[in-house]
mmCIF file of the N, C-alpha and C atoms, coordinates in Angstrom:
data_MODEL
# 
_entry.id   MODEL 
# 
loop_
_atom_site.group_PDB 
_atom_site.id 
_atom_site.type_symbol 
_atom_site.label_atom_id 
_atom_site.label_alt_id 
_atom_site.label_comp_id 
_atom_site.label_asym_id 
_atom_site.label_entity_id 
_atom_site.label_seq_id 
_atom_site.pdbx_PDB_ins_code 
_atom_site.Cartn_x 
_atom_site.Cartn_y 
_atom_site.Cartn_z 
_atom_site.occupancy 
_atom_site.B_iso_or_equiv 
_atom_site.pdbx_formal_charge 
_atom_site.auth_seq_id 
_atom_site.auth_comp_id 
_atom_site.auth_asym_id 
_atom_site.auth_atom_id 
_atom_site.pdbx_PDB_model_num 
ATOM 1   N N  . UNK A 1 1  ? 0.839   -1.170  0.000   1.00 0.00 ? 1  UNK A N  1 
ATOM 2   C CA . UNK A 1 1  ? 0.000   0.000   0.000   1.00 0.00 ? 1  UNK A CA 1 
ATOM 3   C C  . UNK A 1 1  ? 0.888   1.238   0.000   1.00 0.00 ? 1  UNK A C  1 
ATOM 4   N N  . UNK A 1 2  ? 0.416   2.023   -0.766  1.00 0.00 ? 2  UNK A N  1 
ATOM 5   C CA . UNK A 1 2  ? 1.181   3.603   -0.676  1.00 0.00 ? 2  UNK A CA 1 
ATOM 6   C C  . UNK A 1 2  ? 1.145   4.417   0.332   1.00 0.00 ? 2  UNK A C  1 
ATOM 7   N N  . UNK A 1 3  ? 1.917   5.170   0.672   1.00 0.00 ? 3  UNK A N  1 
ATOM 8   C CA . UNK A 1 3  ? 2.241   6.071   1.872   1.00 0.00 ? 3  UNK A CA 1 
ATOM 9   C C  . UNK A 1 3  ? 0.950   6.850   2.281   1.00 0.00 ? 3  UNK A C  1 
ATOM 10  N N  . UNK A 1 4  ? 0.300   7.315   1.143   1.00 0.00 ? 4  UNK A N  1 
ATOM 11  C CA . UNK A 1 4  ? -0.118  7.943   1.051   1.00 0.00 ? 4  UNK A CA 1 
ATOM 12  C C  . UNK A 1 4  ? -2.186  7.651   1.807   1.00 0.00 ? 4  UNK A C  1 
ATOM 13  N N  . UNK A 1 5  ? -1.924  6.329   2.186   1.00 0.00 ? 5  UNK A N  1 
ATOM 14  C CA . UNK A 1 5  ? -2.706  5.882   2.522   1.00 0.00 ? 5  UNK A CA 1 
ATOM 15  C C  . UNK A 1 5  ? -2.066  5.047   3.770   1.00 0.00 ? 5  UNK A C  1 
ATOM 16  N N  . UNK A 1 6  ? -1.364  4.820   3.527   1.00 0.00 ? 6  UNK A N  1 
ATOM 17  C CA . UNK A 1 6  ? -0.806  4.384   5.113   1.00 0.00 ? 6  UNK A CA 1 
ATOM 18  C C  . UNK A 1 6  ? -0.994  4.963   6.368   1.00 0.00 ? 6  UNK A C  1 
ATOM 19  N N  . UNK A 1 7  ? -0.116  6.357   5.574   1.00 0.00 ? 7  UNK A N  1 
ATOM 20  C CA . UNK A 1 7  ? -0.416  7.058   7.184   1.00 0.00 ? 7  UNK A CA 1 
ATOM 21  C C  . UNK A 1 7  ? -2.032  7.764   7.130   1.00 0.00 ? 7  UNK A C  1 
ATOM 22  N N  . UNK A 1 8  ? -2.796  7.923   6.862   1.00 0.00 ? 8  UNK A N  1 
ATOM 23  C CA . UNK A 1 8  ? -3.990  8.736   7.431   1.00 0.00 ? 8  UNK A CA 1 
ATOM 24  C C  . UNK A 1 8  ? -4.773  7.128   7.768   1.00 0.00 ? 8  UNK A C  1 
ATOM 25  N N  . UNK A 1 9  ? -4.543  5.693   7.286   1.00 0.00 ? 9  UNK A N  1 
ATOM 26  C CA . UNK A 1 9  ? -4.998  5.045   7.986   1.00 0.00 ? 9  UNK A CA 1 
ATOM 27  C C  . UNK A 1 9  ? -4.136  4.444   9.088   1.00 0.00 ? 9  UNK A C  1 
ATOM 28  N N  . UNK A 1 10 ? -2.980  4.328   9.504   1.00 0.00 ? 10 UNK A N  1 
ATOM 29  C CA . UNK A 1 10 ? -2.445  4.173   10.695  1.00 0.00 ? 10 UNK A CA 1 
ATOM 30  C C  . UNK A 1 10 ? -2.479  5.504   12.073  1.00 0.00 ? 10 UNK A C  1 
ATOM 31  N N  . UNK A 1 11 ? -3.388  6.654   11.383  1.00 0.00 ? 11 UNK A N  1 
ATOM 32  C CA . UNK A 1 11 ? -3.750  7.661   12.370  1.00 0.00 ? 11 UNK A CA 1 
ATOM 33  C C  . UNK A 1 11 ? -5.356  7.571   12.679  1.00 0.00 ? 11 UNK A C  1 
ATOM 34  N N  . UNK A 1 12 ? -5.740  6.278   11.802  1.00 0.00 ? 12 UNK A N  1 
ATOM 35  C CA . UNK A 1 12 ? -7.413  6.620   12.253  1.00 0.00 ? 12 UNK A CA 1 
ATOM 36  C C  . UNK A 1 12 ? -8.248  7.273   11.681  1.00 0.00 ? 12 UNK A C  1 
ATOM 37  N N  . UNK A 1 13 ? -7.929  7.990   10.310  1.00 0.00 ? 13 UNK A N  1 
ATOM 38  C CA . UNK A 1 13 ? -8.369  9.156   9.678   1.00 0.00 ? 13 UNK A CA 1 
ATOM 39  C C  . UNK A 1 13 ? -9.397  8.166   8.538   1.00 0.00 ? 13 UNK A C  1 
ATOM 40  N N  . UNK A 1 14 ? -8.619  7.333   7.729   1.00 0.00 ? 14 UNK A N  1 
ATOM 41  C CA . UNK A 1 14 ? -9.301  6.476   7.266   1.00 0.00 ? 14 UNK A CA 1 
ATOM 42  C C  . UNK A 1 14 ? -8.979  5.093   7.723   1.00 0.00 ? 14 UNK A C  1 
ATOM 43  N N  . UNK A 1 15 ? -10.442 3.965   7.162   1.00 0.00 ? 15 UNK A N  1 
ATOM 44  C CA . UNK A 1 15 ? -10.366 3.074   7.741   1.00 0.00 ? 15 UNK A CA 1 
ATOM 45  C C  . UNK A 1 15 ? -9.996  1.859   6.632   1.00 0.00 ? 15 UNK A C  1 
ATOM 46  N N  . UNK A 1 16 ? -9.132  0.998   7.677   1.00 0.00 ? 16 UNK A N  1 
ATOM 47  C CA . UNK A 1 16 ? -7.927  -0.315  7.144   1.00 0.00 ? 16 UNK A CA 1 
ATOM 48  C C  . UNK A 1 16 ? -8.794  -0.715  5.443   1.00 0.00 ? 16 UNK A C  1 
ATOM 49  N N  . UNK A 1 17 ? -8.317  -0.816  4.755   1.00 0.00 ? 17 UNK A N  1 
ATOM 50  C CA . UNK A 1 17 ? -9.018  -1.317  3.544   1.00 0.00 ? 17 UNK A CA 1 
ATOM 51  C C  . UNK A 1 17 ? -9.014  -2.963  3.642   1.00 0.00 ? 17 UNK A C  1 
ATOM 52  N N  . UNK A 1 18 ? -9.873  -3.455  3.185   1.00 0.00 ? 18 UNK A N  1 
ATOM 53  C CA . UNK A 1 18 ? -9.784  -4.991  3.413   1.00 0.00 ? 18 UNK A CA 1 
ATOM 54  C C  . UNK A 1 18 ? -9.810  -4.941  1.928   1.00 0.00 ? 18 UNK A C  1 
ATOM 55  N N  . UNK A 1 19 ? -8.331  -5.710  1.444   1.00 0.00 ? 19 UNK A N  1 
ATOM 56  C CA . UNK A 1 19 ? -7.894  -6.203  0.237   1.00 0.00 ? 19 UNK A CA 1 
ATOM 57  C C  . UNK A 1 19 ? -8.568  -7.023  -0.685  1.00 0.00 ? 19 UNK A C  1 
ATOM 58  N N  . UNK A 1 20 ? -9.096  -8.024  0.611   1.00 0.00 ? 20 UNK A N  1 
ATOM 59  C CA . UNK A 1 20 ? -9.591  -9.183  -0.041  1.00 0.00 ? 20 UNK A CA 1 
ATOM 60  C C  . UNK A 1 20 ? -10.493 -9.059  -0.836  1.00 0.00 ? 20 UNK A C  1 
ATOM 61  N N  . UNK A 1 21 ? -11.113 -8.671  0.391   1.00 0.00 ? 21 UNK A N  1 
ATOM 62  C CA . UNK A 1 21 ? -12.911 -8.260  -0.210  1.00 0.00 ? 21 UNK A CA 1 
ATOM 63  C C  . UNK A 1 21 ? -12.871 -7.378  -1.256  1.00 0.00 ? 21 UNK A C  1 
ATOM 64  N N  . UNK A 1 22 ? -12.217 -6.166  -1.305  1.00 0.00 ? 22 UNK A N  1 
ATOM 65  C CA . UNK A 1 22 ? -11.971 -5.309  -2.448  1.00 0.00 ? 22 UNK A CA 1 
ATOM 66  C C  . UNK A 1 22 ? -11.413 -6.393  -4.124  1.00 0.00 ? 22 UNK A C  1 
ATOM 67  N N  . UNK A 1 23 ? -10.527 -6.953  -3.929  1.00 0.00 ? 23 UNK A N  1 
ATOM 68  C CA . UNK A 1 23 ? -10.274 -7.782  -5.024  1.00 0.00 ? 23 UNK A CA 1 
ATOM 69  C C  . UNK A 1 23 ? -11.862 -8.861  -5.269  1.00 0.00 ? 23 UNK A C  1 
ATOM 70  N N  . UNK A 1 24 ? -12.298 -9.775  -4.323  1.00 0.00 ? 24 UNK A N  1 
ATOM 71  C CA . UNK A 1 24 ? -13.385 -10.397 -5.010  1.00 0.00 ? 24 UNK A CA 1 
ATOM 72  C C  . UNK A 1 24 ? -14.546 -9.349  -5.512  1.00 0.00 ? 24 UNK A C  1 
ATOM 73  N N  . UNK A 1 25 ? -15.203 -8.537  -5.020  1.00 0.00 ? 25 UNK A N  1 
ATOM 74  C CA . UNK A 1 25 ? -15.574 -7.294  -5.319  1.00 0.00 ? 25 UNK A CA 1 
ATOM 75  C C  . UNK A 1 25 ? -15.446 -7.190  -6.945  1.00 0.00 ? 25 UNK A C  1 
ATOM 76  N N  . UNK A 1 26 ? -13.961 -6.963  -7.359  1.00 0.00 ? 26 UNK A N  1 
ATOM 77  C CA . UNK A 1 26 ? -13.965 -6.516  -8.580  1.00 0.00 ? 26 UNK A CA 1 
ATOM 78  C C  . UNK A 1 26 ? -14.110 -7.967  -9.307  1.00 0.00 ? 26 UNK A C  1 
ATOM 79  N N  . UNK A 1 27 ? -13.692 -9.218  -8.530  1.00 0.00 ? 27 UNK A N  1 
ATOM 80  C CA . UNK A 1 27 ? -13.809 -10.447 -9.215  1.00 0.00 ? 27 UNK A CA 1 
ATOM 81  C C  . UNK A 1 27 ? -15.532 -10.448 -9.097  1.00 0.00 ? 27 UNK A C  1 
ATOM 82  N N  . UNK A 1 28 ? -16.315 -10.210 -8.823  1.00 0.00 ? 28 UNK A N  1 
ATOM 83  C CA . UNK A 1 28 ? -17.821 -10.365 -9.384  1.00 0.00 ? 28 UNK A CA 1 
ATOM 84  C C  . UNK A 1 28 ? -18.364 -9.350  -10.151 1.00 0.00 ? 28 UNK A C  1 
ATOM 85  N N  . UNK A 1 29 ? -17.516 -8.293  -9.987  1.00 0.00 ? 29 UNK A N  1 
ATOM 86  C CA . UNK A 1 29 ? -17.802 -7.079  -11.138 1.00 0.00 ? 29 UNK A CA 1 
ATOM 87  C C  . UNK A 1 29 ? -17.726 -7.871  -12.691 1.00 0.00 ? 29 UNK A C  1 
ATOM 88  N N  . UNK A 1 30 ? -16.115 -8.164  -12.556 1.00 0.00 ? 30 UNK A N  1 
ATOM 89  C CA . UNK A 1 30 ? -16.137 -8.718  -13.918 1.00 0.00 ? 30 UNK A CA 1 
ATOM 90  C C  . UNK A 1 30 ? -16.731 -9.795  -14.357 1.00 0.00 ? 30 UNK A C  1 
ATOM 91  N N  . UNK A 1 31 ? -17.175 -10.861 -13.523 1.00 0.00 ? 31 UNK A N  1 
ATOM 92  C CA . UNK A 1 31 ? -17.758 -12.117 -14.079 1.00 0.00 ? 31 UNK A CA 1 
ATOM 93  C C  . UNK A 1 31 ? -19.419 -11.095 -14.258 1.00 0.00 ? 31 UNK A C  1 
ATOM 94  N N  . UNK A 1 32 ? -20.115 -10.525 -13.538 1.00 0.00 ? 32 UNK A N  1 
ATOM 95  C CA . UNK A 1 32 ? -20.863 -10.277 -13.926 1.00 0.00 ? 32 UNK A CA 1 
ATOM 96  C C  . UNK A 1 32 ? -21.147 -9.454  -15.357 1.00 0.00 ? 32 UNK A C  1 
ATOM 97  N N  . UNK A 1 33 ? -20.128 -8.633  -15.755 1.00 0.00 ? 33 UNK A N  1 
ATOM 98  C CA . UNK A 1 33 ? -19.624 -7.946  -17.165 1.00 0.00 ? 33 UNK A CA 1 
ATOM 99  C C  . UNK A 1 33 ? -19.775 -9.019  -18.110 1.00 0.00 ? 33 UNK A C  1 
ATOM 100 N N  . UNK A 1 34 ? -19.732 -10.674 -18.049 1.00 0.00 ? 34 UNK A N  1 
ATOM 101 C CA . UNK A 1 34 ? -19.874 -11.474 -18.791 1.00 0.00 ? 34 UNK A CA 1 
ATOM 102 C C  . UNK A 1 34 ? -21.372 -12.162 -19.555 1.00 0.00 ? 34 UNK A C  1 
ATOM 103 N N  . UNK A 1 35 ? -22.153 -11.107 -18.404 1.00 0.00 ? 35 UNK A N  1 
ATOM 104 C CA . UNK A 1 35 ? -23.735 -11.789 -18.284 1.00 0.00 ? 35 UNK A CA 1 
ATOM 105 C C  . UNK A 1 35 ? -24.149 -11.058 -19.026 1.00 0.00 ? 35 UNK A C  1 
ATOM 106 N N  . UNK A 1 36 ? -24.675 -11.671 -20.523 1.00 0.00 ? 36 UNK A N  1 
ATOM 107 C CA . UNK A 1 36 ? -25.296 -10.620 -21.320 1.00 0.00 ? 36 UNK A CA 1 
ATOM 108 C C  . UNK A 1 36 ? -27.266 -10.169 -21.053 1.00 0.00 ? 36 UNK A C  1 
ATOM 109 N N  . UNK A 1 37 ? -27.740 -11.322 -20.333 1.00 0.00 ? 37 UNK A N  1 
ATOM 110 C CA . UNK A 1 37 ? -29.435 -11.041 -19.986 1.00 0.00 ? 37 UNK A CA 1 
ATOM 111 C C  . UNK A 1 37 ? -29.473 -9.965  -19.005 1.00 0.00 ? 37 UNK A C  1 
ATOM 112 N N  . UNK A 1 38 ? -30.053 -9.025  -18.959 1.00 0.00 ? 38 UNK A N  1 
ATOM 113 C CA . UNK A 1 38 ? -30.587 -7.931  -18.334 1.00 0.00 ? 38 UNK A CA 1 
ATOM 114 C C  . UNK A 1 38 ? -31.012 -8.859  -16.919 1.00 0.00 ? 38 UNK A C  1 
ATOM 115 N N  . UNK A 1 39 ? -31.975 -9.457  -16.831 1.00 0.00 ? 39 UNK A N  1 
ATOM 116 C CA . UNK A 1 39 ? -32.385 -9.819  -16.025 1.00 0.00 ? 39 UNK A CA 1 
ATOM 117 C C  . UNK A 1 39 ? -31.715 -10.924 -15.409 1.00 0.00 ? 39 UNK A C  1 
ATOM 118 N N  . UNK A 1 40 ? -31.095 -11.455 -16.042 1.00 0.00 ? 40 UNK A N  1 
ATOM 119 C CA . UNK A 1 40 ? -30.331 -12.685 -15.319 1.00 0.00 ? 40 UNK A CA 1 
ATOM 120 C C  . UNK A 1 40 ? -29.319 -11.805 -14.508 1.00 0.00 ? 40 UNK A C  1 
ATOM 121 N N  . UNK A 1 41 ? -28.210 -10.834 -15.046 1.00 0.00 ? 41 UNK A N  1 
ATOM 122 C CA . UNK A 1 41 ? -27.476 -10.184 -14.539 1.00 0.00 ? 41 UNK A CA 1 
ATOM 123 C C  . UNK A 1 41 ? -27.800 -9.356  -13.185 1.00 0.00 ? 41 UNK A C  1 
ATOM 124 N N  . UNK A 1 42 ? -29.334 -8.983  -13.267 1.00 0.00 ? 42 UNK A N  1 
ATOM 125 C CA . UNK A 1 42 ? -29.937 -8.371  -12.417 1.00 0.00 ? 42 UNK A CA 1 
ATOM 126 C C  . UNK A 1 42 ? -29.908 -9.088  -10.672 1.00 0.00 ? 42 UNK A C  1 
ATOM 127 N N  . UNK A 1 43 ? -30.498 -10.614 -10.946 1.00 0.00 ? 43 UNK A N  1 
ATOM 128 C CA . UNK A 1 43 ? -30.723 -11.501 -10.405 1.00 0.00 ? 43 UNK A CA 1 
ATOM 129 C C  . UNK A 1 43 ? -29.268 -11.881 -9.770  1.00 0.00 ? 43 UNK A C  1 
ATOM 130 N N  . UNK A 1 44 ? -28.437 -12.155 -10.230 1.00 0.00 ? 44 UNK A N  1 
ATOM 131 C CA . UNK A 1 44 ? -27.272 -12.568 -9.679  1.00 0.00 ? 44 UNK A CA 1 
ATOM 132 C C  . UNK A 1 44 ? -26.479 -11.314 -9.036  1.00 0.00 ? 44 UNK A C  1 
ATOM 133 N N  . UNK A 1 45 ? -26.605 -10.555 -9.673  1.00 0.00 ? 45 UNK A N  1 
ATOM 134 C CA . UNK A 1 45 ? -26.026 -9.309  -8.850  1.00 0.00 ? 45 UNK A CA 1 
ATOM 135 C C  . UNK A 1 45 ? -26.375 -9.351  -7.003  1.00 0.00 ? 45 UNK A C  1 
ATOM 136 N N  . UNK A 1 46 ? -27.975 -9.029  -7.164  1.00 0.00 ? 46 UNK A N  1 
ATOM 137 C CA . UNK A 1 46 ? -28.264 -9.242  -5.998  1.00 0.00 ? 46 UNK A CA 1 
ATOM 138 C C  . UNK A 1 46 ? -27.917 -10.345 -5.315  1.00 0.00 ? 46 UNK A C  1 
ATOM 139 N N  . UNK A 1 47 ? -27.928 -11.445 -5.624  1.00 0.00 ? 47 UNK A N  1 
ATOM 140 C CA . UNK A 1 47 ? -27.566 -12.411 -4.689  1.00 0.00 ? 47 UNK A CA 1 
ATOM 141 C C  . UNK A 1 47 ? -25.841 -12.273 -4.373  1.00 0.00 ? 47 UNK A C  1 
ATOM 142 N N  . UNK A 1 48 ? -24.941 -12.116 -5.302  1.00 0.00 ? 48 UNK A N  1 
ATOM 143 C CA . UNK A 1 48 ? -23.434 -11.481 -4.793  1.00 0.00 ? 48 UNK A CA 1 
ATOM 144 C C  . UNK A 1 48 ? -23.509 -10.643 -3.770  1.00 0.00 ? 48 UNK A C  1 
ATOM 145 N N  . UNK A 1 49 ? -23.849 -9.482  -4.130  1.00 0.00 ? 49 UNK A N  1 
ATOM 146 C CA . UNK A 1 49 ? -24.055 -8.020  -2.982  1.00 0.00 ? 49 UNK A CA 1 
ATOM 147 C C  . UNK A 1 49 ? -25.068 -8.621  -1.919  1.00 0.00 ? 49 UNK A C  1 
ATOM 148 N N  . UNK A 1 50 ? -26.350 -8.780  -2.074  1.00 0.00 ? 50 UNK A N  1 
ATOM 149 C CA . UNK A 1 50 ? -27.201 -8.708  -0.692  1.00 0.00 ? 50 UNK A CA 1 
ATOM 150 C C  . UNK A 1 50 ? -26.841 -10.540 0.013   1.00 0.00 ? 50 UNK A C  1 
ATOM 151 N N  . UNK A 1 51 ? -26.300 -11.525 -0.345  1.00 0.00 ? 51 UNK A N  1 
ATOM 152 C CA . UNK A 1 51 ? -26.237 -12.409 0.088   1.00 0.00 ? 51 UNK A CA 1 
ATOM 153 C C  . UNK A 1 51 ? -25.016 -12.686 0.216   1.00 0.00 ? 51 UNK A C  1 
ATOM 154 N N  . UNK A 1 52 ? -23.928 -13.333 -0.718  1.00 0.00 ? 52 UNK A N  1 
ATOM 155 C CA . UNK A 1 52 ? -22.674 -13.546 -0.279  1.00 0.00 ? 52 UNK A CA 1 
ATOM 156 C C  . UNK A 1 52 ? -21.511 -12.454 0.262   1.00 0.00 ? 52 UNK A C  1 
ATOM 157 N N  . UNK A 1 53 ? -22.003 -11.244 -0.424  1.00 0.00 ? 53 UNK A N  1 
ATOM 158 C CA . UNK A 1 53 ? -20.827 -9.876  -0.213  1.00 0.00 ? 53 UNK A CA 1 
ATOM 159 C C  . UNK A 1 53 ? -21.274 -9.405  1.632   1.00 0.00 ? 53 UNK A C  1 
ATOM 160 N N  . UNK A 1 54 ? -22.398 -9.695  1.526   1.00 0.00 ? 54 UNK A N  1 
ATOM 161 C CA . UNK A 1 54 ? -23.344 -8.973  3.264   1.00 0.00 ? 54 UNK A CA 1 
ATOM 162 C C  . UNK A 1 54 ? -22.800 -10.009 4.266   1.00 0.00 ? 54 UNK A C  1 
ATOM 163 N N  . UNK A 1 55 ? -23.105 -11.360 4.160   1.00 0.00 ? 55 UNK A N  1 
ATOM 164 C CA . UNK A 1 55 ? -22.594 -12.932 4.614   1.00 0.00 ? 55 UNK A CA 1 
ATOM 165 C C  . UNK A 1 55 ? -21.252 -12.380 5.340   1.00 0.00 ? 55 UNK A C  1 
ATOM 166 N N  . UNK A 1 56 ? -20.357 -12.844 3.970   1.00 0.00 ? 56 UNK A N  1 
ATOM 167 C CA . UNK A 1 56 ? -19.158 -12.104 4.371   1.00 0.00 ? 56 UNK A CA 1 
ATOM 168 C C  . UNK A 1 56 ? -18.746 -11.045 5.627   1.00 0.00 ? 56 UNK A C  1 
ATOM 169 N N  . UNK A 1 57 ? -19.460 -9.948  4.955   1.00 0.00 ? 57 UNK A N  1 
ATOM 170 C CA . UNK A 1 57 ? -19.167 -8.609  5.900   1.00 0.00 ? 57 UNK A CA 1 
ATOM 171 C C  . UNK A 1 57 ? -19.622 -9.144  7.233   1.00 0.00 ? 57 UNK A C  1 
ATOM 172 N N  . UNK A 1 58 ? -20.607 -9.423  7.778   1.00 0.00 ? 58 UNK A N  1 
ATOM 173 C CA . UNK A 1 58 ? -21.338 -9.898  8.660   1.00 0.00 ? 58 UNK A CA 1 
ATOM 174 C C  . UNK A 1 58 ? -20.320 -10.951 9.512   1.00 0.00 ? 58 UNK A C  1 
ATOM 175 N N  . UNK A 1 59 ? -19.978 -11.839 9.284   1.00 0.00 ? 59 UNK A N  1 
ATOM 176 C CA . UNK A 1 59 ? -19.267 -13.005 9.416   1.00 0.00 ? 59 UNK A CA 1 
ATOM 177 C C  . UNK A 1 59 ? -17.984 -12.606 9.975   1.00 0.00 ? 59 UNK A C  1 
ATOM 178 N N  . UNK A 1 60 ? -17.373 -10.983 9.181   1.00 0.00 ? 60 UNK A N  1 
ATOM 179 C CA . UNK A 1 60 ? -15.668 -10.580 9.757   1.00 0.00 ? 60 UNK A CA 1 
ATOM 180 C C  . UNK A 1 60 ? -15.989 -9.902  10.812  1.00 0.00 ? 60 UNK A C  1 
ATOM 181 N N  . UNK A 1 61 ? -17.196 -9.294  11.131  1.00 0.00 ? 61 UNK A N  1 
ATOM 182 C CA . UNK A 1 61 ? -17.271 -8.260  11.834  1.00 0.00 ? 61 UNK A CA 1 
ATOM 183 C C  . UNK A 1 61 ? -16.297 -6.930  12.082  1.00 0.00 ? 61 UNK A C  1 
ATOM 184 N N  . UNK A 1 62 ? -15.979 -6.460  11.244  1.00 0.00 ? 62 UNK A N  1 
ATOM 185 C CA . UNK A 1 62 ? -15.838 -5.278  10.827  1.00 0.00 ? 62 UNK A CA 1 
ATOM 186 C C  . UNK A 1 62 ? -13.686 -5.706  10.406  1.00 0.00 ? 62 UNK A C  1 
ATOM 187 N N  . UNK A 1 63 ? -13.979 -6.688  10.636  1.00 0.00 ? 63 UNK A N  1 
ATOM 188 C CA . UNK A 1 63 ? -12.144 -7.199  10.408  1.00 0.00 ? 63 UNK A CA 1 
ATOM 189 C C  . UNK A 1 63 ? -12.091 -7.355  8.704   1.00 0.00 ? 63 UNK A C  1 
ATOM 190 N N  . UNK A 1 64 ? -10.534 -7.615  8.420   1.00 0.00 ? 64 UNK A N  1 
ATOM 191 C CA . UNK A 1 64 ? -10.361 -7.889  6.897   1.00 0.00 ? 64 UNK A CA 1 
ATOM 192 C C  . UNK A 1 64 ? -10.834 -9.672  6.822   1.00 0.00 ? 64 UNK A C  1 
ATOM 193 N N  . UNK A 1 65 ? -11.164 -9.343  5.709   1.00 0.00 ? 65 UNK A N  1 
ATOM 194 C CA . UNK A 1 65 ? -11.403 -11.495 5.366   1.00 0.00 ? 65 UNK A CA 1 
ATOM 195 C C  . UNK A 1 65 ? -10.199 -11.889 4.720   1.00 0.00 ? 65 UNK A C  1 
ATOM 196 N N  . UNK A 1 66 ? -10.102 -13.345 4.965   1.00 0.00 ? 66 UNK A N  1 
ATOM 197 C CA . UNK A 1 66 ? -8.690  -14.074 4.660   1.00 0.00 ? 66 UNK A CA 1 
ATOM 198 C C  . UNK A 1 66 ? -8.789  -13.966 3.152   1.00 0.00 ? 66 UNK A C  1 
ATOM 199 N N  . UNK A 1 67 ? -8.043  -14.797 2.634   1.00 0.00 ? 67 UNK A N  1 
ATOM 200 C CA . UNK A 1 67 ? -7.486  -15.127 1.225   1.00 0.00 ? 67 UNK A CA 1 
ATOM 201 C C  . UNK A 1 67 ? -8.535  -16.649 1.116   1.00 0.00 ? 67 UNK A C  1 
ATOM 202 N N  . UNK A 1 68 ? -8.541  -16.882 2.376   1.00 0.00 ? 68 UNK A N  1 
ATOM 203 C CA . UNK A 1 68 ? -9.700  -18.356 2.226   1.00 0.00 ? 68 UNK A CA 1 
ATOM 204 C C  . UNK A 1 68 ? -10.893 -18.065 2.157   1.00 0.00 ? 68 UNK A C  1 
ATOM 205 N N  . UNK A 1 69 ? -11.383 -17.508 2.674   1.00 0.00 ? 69 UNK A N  1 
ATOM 206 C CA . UNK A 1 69 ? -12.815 -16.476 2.938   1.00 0.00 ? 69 UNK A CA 1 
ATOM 207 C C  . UNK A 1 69 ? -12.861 -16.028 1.588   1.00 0.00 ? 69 UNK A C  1 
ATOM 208 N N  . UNK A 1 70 ? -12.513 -15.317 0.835   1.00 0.00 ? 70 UNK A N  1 
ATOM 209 C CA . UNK A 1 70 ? -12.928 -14.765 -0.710  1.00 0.00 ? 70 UNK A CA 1 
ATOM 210 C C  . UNK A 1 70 ? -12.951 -15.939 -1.417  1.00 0.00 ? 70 UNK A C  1 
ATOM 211 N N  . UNK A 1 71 ? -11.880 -16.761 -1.374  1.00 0.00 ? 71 UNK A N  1 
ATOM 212 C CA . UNK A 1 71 ? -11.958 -18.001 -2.499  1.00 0.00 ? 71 UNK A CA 1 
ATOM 213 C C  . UNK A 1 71 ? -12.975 -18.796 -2.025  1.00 0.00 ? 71 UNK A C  1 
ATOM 214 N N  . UNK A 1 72 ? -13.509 -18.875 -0.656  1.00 0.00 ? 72 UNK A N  1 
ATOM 215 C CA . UNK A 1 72 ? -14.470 -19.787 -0.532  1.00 0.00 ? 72 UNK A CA 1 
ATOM 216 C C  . UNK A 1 72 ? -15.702 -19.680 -1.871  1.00 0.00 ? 72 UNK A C  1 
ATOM 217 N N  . UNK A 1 73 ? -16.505 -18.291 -2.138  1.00 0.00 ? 73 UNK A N  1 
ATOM 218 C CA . UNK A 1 73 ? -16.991 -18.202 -2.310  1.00 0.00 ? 73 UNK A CA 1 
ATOM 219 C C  . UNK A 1 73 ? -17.133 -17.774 -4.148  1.00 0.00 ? 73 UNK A C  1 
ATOM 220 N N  . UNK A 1 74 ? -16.003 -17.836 -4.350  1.00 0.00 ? 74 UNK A N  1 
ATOM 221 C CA . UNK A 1 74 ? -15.526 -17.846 -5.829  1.00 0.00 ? 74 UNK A CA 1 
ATOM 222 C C  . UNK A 1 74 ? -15.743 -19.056 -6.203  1.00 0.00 ? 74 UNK A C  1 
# 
């Protein structure tokens, strides 16, 4: 991580980024970029975000998730 984010989050200013989650994040962005039905895309979206992405969050309680924790669900 860059300095530049280091220090205003090692002062508390902003908060720890969780990597993980940020990388699967963009890993369901793009698989979903693959879904050409409107509605199918629609459908799965929600279940990523309101079910496995919430799960997740819920589950770390406000901590970063492992490298096992994202792939679980990939």
């Amino acid at each position: 991580m860059g300095t530049f984010i280091c220090t205003p989050t090692s002062a508390g200013i902003l908060p720890v980024r969780d990597e993980y989650m940020a990388r699967l994040e963009q890993w369901i962005d793009r698989k979903l970029d693959t879904i050409d039905d409107t509605e199918d895309r629609r459908l799965i979206t929600a279940f990523a975000r309101w079910d496995r992405i919430a799960r997740l969050r819920r589950r770390s309680r406000g901590k970063p998730i492992s490298a096992q924790a994202a792939d679980i669900i990939q």
